[in-house]
PyMOL Python script that loads the backbone (N, CA, C, O; Angstrom):
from pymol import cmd

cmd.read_pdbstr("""\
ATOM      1  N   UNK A   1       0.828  -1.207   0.000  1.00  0.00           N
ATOM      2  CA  UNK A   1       0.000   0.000   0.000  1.00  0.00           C
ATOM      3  C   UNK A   1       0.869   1.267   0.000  1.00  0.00           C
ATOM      4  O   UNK A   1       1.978   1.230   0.533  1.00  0.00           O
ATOM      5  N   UNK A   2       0.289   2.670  -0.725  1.00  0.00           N
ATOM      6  CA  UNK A   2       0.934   3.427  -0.444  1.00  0.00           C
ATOM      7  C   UNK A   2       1.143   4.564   0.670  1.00  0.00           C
ATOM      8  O   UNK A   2       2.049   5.373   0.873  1.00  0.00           O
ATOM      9  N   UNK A   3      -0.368   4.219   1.460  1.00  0.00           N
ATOM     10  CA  UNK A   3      -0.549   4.575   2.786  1.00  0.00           C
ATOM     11  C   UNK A   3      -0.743   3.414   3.784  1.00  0.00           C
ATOM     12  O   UNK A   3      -1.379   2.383   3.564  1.00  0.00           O
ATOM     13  N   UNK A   4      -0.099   3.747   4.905  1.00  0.00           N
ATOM     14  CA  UNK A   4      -0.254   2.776   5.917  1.00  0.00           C
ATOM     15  C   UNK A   4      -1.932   2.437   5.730  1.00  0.00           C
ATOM     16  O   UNK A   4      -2.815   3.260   5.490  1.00  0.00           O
ATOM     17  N   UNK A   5      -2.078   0.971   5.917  1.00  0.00           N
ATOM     18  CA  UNK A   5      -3.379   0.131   6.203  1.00  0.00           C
ATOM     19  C   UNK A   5      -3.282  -0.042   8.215  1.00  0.00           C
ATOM     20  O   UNK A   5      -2.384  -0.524   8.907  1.00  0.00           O
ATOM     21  N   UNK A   6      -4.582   0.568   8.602  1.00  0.00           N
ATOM     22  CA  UNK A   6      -4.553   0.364   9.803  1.00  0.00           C
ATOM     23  C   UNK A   6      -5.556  -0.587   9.843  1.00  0.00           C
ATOM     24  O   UNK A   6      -6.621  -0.315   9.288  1.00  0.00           O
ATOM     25  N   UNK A   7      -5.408  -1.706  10.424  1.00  0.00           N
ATOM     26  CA  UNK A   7      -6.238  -2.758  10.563  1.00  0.00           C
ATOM     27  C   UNK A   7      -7.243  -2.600  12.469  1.00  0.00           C
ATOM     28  O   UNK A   7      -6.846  -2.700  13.630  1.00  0.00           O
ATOM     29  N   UNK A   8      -8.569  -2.329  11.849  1.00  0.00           N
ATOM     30  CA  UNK A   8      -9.523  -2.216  12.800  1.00  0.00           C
ATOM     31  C   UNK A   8      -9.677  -4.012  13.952  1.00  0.00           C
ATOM     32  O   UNK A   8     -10.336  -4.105  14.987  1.00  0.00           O
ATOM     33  N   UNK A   9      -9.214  -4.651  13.586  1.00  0.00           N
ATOM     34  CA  UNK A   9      -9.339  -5.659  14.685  1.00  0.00           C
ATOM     35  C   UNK A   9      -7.864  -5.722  15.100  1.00  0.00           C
ATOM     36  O   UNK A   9      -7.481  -6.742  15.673  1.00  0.00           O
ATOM     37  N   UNK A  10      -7.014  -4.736  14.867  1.00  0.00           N
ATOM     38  CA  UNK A  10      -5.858  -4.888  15.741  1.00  0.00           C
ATOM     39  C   UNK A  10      -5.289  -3.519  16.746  1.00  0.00           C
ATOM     40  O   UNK A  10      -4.672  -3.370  17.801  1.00  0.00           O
ATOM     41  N   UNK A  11      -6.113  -2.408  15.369  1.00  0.00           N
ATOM     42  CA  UNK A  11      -5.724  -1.330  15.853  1.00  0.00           C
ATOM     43  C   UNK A  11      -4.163  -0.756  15.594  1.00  0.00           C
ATOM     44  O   UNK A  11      -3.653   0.274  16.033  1.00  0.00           O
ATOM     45  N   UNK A  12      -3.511  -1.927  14.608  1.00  0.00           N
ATOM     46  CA  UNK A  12      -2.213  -1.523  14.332  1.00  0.00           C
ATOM     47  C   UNK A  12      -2.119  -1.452  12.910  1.00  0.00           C
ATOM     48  O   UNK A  12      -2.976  -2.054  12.264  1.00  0.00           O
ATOM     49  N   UNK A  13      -0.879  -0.574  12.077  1.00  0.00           N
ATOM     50  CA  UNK A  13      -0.746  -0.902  10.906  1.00  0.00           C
ATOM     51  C   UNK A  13      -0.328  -1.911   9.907  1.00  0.00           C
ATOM     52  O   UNK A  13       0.728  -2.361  10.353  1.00  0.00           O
ATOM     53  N   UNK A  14      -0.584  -2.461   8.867  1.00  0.00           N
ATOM     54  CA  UNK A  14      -0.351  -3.648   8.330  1.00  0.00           C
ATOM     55  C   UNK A  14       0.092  -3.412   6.975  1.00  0.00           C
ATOM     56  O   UNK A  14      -0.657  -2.770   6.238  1.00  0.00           O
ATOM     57  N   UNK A  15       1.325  -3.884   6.489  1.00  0.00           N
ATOM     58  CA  UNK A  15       1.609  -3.199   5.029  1.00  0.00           C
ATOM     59  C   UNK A  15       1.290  -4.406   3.988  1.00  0.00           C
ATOM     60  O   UNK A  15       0.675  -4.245   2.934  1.00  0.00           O
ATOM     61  N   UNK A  16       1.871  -5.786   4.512  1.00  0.00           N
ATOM     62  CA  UNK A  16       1.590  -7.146   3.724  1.00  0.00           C
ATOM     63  C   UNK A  16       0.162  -7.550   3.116  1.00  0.00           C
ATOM     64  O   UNK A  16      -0.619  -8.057   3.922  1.00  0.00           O
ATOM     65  N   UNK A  17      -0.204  -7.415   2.011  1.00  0.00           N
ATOM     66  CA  UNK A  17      -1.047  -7.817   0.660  1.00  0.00           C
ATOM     67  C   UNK A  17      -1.939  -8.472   1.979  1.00  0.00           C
ATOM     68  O   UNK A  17      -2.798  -8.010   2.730  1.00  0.00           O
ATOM     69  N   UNK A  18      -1.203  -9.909   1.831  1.00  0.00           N
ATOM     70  CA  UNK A  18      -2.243 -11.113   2.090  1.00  0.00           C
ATOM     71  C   UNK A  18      -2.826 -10.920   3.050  1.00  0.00           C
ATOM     72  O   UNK A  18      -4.041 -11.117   3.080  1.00  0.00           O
ATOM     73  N   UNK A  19      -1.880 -10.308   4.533  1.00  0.00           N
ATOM     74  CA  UNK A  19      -2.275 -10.543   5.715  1.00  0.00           C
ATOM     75  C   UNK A  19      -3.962  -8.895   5.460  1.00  0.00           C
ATOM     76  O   UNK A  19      -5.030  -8.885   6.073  1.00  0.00           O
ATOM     77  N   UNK A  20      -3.619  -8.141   4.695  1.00  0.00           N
ATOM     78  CA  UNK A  20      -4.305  -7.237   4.956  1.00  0.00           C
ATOM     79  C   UNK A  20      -6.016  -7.542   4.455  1.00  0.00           C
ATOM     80  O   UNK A  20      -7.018  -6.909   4.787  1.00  0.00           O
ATOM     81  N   UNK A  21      -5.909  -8.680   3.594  1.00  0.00           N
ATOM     82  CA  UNK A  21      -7.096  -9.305   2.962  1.00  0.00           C
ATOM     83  C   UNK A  21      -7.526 -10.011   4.049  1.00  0.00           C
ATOM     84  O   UNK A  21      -8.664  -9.841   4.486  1.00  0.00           O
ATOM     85  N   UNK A  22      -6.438 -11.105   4.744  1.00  0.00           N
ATOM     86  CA  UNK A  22      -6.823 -11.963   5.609  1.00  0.00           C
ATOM     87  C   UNK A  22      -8.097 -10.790   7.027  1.00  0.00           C
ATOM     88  O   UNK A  22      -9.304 -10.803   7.269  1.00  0.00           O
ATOM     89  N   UNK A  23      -6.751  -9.876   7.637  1.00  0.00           N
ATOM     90  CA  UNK A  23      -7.724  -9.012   8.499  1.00  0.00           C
ATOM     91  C   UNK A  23      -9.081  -8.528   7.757  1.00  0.00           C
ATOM     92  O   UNK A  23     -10.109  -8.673   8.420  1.00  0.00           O
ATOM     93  N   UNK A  24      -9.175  -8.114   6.797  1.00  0.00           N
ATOM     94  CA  UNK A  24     -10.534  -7.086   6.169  1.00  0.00           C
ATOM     95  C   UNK A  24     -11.723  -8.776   6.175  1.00  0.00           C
ATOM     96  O   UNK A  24     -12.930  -8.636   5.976  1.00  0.00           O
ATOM     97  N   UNK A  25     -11.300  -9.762   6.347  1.00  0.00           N
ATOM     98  CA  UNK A  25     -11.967 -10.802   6.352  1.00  0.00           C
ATOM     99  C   UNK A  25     -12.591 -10.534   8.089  1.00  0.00           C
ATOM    100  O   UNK A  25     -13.743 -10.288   8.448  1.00  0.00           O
ATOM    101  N   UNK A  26     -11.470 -10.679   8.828  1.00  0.00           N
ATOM    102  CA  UNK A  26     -11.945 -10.671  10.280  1.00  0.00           C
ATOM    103  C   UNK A  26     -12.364  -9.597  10.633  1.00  0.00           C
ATOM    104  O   UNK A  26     -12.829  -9.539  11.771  1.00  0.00           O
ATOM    105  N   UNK A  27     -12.355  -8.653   9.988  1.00  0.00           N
ATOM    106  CA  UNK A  27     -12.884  -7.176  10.514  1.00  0.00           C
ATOM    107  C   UNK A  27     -14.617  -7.503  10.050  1.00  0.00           C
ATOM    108  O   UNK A  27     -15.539  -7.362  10.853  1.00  0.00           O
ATOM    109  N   UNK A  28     -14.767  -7.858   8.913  1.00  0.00           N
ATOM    110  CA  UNK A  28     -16.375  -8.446   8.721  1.00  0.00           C
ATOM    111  C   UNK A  28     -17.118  -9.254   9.740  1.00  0.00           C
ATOM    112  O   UNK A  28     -18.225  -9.000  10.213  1.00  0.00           O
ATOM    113  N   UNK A  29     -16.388 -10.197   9.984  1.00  0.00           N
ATOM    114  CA  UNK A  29     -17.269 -10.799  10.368  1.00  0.00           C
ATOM    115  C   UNK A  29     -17.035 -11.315  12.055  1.00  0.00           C
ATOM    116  O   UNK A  29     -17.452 -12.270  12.711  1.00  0.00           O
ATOM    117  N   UNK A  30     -16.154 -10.151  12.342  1.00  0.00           N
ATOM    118  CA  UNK A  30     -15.631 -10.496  14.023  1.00  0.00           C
ATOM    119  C   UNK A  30     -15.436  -8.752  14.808  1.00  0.00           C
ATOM    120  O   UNK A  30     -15.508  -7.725  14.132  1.00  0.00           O
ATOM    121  N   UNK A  31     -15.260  -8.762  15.873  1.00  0.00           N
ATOM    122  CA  UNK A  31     -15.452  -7.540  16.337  1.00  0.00           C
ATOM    123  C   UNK A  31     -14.167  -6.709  16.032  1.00  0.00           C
ATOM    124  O   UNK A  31     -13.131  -7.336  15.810  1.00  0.00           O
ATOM    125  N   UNK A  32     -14.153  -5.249  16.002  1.00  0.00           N
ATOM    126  CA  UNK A  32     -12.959  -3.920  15.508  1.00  0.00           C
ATOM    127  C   UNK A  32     -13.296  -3.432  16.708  1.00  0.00           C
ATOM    128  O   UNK A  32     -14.257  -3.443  17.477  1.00  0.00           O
ATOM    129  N   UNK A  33     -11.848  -2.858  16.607  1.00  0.00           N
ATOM    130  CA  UNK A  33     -11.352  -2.175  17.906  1.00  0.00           C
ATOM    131  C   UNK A  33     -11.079  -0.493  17.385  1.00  0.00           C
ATOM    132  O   UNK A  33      -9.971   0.044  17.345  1.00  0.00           O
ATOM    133  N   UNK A  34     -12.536   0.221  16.971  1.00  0.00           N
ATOM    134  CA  UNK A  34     -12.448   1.488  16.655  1.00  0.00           C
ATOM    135  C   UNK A  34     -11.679   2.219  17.649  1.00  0.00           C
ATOM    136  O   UNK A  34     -10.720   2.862  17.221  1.00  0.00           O
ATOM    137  N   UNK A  35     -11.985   2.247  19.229  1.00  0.00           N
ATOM    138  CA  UNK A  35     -11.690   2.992  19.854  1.00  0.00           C
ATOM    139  C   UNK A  35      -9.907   2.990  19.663  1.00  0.00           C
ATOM    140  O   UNK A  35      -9.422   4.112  19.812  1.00  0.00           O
ATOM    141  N   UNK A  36      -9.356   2.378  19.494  1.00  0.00           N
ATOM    142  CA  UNK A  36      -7.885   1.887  19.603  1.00  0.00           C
ATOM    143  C   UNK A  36      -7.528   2.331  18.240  1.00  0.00           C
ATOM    144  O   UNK A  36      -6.336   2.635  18.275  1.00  0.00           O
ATOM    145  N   UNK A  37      -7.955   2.487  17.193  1.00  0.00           N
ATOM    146  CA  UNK A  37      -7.542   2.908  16.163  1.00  0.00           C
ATOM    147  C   UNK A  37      -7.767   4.257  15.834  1.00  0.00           C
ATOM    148  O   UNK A  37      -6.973   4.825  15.085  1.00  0.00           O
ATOM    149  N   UNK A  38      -8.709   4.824  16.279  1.00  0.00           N
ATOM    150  CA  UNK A  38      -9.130   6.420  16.342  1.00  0.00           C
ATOM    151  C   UNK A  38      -7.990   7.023  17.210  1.00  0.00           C
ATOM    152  O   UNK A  38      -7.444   8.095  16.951  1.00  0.00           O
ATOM    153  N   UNK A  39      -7.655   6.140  18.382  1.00  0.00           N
ATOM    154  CA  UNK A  39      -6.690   6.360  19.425  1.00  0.00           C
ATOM    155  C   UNK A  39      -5.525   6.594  18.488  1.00  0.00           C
ATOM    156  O   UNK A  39      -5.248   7.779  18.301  1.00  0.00           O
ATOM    157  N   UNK A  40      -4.756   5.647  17.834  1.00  0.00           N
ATOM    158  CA  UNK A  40      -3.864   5.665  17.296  1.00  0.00           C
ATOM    159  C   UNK A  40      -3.655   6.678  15.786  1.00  0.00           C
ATOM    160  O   UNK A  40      -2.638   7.284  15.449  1.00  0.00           O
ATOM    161  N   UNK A  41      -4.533   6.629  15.308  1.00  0.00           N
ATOM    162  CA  UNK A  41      -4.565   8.068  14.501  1.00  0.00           C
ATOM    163  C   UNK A  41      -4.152   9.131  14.997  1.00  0.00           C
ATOM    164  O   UNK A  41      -3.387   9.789  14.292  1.00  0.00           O
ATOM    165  N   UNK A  42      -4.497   9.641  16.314  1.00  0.00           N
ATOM    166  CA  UNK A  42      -4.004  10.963  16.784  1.00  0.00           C
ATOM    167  C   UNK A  42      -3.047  10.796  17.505  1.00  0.00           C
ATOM    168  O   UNK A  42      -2.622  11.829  18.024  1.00  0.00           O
ATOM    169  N   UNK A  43      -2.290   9.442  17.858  1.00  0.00           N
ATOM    170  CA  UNK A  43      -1.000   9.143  18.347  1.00  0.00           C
ATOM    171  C   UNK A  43       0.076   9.353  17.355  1.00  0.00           C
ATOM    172  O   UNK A  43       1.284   9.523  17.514  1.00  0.00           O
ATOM    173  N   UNK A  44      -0.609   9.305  16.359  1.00  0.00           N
ATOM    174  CA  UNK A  44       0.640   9.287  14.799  1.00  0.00           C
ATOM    175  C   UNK A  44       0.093  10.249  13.470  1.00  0.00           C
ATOM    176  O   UNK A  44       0.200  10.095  12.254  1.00  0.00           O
ATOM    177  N   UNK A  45      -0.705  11.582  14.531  1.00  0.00           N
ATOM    178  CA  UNK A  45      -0.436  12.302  13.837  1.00  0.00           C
ATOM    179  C   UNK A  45      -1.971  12.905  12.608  1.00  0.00           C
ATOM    180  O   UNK A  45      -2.017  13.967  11.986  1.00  0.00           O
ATOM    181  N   UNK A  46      -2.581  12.255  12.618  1.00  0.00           N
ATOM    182  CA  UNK A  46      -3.280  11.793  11.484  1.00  0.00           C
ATOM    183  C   UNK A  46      -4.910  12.663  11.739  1.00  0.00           C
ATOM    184  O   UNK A  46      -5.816  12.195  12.429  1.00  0.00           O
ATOM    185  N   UNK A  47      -4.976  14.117  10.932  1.00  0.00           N
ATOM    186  CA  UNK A  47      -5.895  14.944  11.494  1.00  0.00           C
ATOM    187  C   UNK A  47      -6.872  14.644  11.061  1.00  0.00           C
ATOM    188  O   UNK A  47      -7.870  14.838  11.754  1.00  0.00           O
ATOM    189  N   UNK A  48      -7.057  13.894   9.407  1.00  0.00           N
ATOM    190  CA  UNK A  48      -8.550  14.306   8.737  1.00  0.00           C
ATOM    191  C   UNK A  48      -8.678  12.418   8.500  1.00  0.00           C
ATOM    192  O   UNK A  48      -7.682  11.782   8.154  1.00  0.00           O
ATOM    193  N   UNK A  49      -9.780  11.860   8.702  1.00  0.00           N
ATOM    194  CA  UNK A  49     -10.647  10.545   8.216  1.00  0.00           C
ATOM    195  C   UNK A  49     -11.454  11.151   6.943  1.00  0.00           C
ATOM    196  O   UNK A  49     -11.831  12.314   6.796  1.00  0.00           O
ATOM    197  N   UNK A  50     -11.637   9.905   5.946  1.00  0.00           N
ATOM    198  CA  UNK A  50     -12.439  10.025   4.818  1.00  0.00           C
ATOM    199  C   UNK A  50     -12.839   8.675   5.233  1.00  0.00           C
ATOM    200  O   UNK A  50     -12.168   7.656   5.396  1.00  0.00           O
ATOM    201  N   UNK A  51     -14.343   8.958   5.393  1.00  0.00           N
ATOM    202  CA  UNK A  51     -15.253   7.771   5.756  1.00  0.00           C
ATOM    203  C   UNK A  51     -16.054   7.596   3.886  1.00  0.00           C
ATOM    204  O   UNK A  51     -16.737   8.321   3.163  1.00  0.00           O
ATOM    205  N   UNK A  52     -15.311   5.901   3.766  1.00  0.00           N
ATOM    206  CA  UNK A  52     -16.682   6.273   2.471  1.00  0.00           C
ATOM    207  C   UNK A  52     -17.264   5.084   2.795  1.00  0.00           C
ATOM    208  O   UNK A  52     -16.757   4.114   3.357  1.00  0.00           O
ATOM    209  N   UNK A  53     -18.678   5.286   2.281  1.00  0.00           N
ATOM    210  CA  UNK A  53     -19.619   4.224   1.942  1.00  0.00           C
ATOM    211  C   UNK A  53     -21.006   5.080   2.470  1.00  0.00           C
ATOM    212  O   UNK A  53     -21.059   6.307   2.382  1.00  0.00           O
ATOM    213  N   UNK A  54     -22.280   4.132   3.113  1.00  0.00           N
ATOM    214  CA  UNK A  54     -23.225   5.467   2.953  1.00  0.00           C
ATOM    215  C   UNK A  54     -23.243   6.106   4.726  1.00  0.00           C
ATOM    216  O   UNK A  54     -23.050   5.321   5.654  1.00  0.00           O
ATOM    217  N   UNK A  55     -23.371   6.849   4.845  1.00  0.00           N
ATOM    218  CA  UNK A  55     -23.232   7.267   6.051  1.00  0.00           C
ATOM    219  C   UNK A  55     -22.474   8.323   7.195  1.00  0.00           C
ATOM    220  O   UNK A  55     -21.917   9.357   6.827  1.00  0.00           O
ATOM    221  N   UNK A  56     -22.519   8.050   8.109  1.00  0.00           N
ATOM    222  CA  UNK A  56     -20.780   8.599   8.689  1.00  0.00           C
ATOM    223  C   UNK A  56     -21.322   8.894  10.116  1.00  0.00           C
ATOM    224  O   UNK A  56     -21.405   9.889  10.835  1.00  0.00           O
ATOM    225  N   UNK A  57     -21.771   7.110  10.229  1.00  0.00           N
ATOM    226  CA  UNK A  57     -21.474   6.579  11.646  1.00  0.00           C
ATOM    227  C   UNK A  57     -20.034   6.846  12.232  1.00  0.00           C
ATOM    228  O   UNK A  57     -19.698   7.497  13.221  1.00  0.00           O
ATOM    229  N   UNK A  58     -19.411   6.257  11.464  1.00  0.00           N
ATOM    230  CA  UNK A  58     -17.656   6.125  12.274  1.00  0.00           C
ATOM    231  C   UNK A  58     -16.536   7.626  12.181  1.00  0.00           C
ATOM    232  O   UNK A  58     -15.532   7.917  12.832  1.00  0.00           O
ATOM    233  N   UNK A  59     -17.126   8.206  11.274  1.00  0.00           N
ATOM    234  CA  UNK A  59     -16.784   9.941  11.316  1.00  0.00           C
ATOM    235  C   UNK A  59     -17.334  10.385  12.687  1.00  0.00           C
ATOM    236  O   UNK A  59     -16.594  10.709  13.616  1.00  0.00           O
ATOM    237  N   UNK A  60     -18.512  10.379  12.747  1.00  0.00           N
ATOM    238  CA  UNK A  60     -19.217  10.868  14.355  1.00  0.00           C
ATOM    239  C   UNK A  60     -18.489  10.546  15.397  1.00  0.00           C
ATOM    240  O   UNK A  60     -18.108  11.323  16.272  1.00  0.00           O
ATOM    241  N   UNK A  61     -18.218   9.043  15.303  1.00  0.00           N
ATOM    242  CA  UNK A  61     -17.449   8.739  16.822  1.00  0.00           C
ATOM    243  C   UNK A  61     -16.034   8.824  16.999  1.00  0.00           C
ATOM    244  O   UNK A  61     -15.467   8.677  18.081  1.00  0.00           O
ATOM    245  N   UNK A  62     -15.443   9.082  15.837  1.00  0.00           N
ATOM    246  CA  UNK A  62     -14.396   9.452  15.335  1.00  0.00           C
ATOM    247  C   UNK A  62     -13.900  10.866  16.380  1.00  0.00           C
ATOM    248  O   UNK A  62     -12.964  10.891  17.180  1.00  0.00           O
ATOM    249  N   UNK A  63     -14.764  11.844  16.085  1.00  0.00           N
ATOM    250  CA  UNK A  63     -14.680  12.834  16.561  1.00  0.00           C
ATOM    251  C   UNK A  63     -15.181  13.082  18.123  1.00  0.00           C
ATOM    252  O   UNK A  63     -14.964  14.155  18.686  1.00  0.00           O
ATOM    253  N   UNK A  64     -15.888  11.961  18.779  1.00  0.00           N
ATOM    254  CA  UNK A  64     -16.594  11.928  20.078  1.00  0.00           C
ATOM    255  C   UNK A  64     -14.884  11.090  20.763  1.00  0.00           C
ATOM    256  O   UNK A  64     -14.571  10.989  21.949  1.00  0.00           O
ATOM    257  N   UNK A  65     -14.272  10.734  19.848  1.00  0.00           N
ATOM    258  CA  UNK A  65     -12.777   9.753  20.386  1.00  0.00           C
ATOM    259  C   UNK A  65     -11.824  11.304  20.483  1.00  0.00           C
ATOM    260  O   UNK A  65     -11.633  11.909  21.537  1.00  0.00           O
ATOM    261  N   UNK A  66     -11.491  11.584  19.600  1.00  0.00           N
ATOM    262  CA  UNK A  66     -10.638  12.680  19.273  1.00  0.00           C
ATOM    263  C   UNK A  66     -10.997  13.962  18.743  1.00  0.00           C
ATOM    264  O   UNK A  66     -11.262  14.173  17.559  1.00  0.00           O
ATOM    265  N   UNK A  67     -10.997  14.796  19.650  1.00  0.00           N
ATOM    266  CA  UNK A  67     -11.465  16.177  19.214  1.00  0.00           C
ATOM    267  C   UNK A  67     -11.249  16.667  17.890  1.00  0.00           C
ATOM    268  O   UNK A  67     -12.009  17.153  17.053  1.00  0.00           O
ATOM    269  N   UNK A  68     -10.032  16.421  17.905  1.00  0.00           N
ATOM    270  CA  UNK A  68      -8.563  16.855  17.148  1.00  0.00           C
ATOM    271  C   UNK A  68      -8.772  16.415  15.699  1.00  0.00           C
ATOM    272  O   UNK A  68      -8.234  17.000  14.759  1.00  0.00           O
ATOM    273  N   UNK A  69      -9.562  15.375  15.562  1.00  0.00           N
ATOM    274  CA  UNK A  69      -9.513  14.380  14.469  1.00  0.00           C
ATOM    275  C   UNK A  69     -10.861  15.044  13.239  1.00  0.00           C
ATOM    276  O   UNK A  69     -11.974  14.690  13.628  1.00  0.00           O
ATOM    277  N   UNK A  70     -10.899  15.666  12.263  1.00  0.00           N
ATOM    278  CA  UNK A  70     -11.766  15.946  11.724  1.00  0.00           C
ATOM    279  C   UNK A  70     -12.547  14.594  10.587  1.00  0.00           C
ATOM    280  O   UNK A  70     -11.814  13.922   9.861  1.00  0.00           O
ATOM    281  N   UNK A  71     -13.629  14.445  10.605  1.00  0.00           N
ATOM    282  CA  UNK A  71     -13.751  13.322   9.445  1.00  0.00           C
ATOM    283  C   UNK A  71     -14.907  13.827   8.281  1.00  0.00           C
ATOM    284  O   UNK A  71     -16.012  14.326   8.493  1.00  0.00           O
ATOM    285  N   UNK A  72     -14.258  13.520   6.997  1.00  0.00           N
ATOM    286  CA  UNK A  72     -15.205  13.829   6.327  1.00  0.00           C
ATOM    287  C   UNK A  72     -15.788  12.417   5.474  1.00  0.00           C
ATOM    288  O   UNK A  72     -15.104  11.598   4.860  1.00  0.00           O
ATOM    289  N   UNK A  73     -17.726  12.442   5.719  1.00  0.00           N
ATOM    290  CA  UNK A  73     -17.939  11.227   4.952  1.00  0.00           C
ATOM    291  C   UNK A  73     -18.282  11.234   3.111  1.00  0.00           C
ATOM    292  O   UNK A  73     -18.930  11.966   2.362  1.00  0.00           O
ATOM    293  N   UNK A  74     -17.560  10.160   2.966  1.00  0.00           N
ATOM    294  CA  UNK A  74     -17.353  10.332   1.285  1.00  0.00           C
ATOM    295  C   UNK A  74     -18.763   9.251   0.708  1.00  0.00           C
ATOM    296  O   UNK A  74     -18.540   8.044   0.615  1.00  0.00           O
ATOM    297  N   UNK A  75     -20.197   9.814   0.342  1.00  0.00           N
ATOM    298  CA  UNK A  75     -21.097   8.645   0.319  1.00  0.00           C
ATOM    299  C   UNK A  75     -21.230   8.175  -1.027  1.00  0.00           C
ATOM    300  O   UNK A  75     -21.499   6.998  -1.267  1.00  0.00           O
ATOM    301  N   UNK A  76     -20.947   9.570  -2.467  1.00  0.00           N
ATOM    302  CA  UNK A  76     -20.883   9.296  -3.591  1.00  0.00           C
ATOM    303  C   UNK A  76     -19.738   9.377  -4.393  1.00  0.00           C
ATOM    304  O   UNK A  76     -18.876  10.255  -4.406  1.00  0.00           O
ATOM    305  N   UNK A  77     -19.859   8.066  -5.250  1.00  0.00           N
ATOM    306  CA  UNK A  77     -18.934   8.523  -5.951  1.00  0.00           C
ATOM    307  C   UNK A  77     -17.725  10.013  -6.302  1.00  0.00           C
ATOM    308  O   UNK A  77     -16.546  10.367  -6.331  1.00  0.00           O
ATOM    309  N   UNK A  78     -18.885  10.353  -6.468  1.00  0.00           N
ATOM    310  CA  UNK A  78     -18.312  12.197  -7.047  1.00  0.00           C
ATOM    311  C   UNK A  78     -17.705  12.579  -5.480  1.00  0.00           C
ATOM    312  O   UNK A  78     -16.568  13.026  -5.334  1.00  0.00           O
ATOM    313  N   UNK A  79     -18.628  12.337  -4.355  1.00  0.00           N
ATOM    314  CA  UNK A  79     -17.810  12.996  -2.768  1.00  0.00           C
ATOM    315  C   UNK A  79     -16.505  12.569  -3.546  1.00  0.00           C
ATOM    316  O   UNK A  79     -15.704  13.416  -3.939  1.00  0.00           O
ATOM    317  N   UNK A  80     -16.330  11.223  -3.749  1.00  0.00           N
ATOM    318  CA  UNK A  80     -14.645  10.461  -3.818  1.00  0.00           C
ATOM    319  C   UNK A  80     -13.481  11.198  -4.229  1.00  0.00           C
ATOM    320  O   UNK A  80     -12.373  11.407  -3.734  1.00  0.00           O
ATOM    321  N   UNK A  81     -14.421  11.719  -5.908  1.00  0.00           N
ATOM    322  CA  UNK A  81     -13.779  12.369  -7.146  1.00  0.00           C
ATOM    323  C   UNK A  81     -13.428  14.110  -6.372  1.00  0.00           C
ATOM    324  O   UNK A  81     -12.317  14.625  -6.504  1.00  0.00           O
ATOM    325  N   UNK A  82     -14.379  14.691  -5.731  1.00  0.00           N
ATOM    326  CA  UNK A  82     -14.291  15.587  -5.057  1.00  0.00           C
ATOM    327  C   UNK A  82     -13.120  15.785  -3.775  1.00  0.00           C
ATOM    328  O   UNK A  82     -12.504  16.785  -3.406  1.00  0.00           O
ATOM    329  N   UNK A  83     -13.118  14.537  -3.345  1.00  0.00           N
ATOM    330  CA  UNK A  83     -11.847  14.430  -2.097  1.00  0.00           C
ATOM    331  C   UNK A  83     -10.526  14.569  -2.521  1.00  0.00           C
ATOM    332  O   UNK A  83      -9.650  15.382  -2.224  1.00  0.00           O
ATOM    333  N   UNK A  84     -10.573  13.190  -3.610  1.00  0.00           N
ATOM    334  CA  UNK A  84      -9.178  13.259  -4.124  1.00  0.00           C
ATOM    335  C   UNK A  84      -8.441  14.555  -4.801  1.00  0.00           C
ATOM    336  O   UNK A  84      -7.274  14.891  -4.595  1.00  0.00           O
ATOM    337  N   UNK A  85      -9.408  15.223  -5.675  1.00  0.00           N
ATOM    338  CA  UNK A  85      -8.997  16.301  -6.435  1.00  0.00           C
ATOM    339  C   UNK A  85      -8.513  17.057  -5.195  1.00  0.00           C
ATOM    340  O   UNK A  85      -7.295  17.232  -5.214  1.00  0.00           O
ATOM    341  N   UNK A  86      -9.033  17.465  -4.309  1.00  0.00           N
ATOM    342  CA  UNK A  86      -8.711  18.700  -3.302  1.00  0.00           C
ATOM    343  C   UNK A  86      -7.355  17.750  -2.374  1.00  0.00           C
ATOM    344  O   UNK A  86      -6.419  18.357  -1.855  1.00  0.00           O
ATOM    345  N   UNK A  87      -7.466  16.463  -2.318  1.00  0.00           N
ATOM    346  CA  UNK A  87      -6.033  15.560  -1.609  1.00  0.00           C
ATOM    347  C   UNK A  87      -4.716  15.784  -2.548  1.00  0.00           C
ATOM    348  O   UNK A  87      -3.531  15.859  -2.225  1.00  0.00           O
ATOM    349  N   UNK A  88      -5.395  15.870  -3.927  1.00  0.00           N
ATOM    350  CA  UNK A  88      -3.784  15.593  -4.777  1.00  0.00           C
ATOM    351  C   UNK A  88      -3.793  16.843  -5.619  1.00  0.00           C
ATOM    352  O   UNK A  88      -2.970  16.845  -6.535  1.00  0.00           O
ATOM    353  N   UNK A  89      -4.615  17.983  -5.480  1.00  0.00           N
ATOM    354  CA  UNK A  89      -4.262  18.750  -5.484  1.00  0.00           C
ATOM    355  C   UNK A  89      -4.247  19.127  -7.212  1.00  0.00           C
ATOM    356  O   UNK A  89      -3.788  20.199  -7.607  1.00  0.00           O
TER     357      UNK A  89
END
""", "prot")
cmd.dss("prot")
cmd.show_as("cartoon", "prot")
cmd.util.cbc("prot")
cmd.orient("prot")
């Protein structure tokens, strides 16, 4: 990856292909450790979340974890096309 993968059932980062498929398996269908990873975002720095899919459950608590932590949720496509353009500038 070209950004660290933080894996929600460990709460740590994971750079290896397989193992990162293997976790996104256990993150489905076994419990994530949001609080520990929201934690660790603002331990290493990390001000803005892009939540995509529909919603922005985990943006909300995101910010109820870390003040500090802004999240924006990405629900359409275009949000996506809209993020990236303003990320890469």
């Amino acid at each position: 990856p070209v950004v660290p993968v933080i894996a929600n059932v460990r709460a740590t980062p994971v750079s290896d292909a397989n193992e990162i498929a293997t976790l996104l398996v256990a993150q489905v269908t076994g419990q994530v450790r949001w609080r520990e990873t929201v934690e660790w975002f603002g331990a290493n720095g990390v001000t803005t979340l892009y939540e995509i899919g529909s919603g922005k459950v985990l943006t909300g608590l995101a910010r109820r974890i870390d003040k500090n932590i802004s999240g924006i949720a990405l629900n359409t496509p275009a949000d996506i096309d809209a993020a990236l353009a303003a990320i890469l500038g």
